[in-house]
C-alpha positions as CSV (number, residue, x, y, z in Angstrom):
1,X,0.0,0.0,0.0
2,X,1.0,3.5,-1.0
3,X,1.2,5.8,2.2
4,X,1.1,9.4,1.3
5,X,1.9,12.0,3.8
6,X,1.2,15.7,4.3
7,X,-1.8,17.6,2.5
8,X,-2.2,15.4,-0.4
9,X,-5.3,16.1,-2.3
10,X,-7.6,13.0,-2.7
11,X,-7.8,13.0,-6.4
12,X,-4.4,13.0,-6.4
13,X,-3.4,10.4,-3.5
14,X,-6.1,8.2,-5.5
15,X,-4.1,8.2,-9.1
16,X,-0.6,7.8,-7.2
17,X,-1.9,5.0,-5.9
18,X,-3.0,3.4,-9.5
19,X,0.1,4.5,-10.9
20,X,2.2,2.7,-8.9
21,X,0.5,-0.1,-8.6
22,X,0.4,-0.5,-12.2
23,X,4.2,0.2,-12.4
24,X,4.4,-2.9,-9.8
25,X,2.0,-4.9,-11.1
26,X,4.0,-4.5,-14.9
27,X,7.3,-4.9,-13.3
28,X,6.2,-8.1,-11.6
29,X,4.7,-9.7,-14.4
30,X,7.7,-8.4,-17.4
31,X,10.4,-7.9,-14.7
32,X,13.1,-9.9,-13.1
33,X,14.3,-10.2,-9.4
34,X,13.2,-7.8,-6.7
35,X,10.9,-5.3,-7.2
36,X,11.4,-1.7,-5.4
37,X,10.3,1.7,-6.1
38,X,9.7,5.3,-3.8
39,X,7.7,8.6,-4.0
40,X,8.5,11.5,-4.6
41,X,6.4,14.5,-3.5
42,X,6.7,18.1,-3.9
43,X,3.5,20.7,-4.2
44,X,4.0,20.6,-8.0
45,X,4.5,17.5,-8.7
46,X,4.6,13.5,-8.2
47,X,7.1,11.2,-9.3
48,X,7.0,7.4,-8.9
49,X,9.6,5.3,-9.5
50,X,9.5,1.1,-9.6
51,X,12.9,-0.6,-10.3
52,X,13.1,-4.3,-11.0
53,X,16.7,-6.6,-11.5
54,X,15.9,-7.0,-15.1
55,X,18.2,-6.5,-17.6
56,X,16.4,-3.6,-19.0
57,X,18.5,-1.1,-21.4
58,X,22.5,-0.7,-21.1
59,X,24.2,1.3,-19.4
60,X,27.3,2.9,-18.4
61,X,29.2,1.8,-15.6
62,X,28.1,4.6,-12.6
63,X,31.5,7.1,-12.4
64,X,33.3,6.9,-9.5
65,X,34.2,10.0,-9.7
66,X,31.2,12.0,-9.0
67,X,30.2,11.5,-5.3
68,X,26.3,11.1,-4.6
69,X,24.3,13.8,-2.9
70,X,21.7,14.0,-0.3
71,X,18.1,15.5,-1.3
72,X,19.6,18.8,0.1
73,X,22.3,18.8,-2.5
74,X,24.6,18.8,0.1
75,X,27.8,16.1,-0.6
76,X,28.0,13.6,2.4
77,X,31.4,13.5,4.0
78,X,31.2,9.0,4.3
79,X,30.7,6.9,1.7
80,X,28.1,4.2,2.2
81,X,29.7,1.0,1.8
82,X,27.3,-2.3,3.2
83,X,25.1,-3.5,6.2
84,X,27.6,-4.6,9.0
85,X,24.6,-6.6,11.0
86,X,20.7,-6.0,11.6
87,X,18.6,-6.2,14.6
88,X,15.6,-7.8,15.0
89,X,13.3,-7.6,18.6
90,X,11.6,-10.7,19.2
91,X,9.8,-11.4,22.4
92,X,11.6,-14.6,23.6
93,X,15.1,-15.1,22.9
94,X,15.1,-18.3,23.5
95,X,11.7,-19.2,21.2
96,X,13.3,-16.8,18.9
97,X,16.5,-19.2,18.3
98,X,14.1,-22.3,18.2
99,X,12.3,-20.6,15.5
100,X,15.0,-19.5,13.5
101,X,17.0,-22.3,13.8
102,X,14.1,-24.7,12.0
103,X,14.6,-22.5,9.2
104,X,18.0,-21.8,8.8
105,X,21.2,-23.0,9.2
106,X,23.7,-20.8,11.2
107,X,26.5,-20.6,14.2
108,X,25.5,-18.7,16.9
109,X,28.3,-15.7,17.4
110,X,27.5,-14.9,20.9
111,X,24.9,-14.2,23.6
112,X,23.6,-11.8,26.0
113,X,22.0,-13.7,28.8
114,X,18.3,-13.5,27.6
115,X,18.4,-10.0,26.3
116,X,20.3,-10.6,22.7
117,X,21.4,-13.2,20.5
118,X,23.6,-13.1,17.4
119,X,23.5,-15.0,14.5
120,X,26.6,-15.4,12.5
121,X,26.5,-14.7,8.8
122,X,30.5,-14.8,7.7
123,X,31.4,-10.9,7.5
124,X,27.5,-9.7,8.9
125,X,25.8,-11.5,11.7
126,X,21.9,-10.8,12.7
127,X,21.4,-9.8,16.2
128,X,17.7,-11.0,18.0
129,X,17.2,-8.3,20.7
130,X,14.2,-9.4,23.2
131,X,11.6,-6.7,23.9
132,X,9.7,-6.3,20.6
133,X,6.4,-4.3,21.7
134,X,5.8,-3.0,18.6
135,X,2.9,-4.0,15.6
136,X,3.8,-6.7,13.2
137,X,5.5,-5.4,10.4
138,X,3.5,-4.4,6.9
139,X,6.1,-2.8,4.2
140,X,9.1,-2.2,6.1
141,X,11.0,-5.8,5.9
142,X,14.7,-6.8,6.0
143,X,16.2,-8.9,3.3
144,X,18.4,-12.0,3.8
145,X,20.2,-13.8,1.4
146,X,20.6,-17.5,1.7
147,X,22.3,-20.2,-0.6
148,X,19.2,-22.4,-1.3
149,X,15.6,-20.3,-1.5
150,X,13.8,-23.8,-2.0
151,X,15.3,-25.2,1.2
152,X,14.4,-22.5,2.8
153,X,10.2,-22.6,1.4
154,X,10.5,-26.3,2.6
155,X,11.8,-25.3,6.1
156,X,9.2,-22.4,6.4
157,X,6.3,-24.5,5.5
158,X,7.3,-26.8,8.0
159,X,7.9,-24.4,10.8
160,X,4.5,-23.2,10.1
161,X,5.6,-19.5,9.4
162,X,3.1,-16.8,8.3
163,X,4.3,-16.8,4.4
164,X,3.4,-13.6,3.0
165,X,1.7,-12.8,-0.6
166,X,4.8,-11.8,-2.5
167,X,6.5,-12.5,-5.6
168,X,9.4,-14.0,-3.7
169,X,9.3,-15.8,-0.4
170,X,8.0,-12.8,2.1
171,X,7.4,-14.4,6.0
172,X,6.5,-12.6,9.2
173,X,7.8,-14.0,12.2
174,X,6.2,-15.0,15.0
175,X,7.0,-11.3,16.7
176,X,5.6,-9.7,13.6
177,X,9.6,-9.2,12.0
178,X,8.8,-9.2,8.1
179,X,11.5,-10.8,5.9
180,X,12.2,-11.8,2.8
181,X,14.2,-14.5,1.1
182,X,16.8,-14.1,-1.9
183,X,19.2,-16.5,-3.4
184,X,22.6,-15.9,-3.3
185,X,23.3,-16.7,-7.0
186,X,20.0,-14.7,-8.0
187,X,21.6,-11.1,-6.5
188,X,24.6,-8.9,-6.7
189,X,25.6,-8.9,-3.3
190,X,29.0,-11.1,-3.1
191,X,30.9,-12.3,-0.4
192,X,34.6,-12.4,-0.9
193,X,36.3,-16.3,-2.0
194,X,37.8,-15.8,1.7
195,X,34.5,-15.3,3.6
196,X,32.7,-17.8,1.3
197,X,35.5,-20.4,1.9
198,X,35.2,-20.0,5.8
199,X,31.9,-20.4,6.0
200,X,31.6,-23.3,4.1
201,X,30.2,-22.0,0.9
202,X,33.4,-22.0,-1.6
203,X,31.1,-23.8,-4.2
204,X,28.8,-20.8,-4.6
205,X,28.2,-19.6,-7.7
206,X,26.4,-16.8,-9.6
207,X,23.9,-17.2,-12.0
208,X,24.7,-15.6,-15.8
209,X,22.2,-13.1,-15.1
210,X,23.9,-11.7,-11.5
211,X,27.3,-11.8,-13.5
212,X,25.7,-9.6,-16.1
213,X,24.5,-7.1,-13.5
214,X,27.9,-6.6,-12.1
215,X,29.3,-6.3,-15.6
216,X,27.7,-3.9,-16.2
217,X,28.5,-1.8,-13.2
218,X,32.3,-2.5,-13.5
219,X,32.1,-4.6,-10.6
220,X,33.9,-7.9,-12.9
């Protein structure tokens, strides 16, 4: 669902809504990968954007050279480089690592009594905090990448997990946590041969259309 903020006139709020849900339903059904998109408001104007991982029309590698910029224009002084570990609350810690250990297969990284948990993931680990309070989640979700999607429907199914009307594999866990599933080859995101190797993985592979992505962004 499209949530629009601010004095938004209902005509208006009504046909951003169709838009984009026309540009998602297109980019689900002619698309490839995940599908994303934002909107953009000003009192002139609406702009929608919807971005799938298909191969769409080439295009030159992004130049290093010319350093992003926030909405204000102004040039940020750090340059955003990856996701060193996320944080979920649950309400039980320990039902918490029951859960997630029947659908996924990890080393735990360390504990805090029965306040946190952390879930090791090579170079990035997931942290379960205890204390969620909160509604279950609706939009806002957290991705994680694992090496076999399939197992990982088979081990949902069985744990009984809320599975989630997506195009992927969406699931909310018990504590309301929305996430979704991609495959490692499927996805850009790459973990060095070192990391790969340590955990076990060193057979990983990318699929043609991954390599192509990264191609084309000078990243191979």
């Amino acid at each position: 669902m499209v949530e629009l903020e601010g004095e938004v006139p209902p005509t208006l709020a009504a046909k951003t809504r169709l838009l984009v849900s026309e540009l998602v339903s297109n980019a689900i059904r002619h698309g490839e990968g995940q599908v994303s998109g934002e909107v953009e408001m000003s009192p002139e104007k609406v702009r929608a954007t919807v971005i799938d991982q298909g191969n769409g029309f080439a295009t030159p590698p992004p130049d290093p050279s010319i350093a992003a910029t926030t909405s204000a224009g102004k040039i940020g002084d750090a340059r955003l480089i990856g996701i060193n570990h996320v944080a979920l609350e649950v309400s039980d810690l320990d039902e918490a690592l029951e859960f997630y250990g029947a659908v996924f297969e990890f080393e735990l990284r360390g504990r805090i009594g029965d306040q946190m948990a952390f879930l090791d993931m090579g170079d990035q680990f997931l942290a379960l905090s205890a204390g969620r309070r909160q509604a279950p989640d609706e939009e806002r979700h957290v991705g994680l990448v694992v090496d076999d999607k399939e197992a990982t429907r088979r081990a949902l199914d069985a744990a009984g997990a809320e599975v989630l009307p997506a195009r992927g594999r969406d699931f909310r866990d018990p504590w309301g946590n929305h996430l979704q599933i991609v495959e490692y080859a499927d996805i850009q995101f790459s973990k060095t041969p070192e990391v790969l190797r340590a955990m076990g993985l060193e057979k990983l592979e990318k699929s043609e259309a991954a390599h192509r992505e990264l191609r084309e962004k000078g990243v191979e």
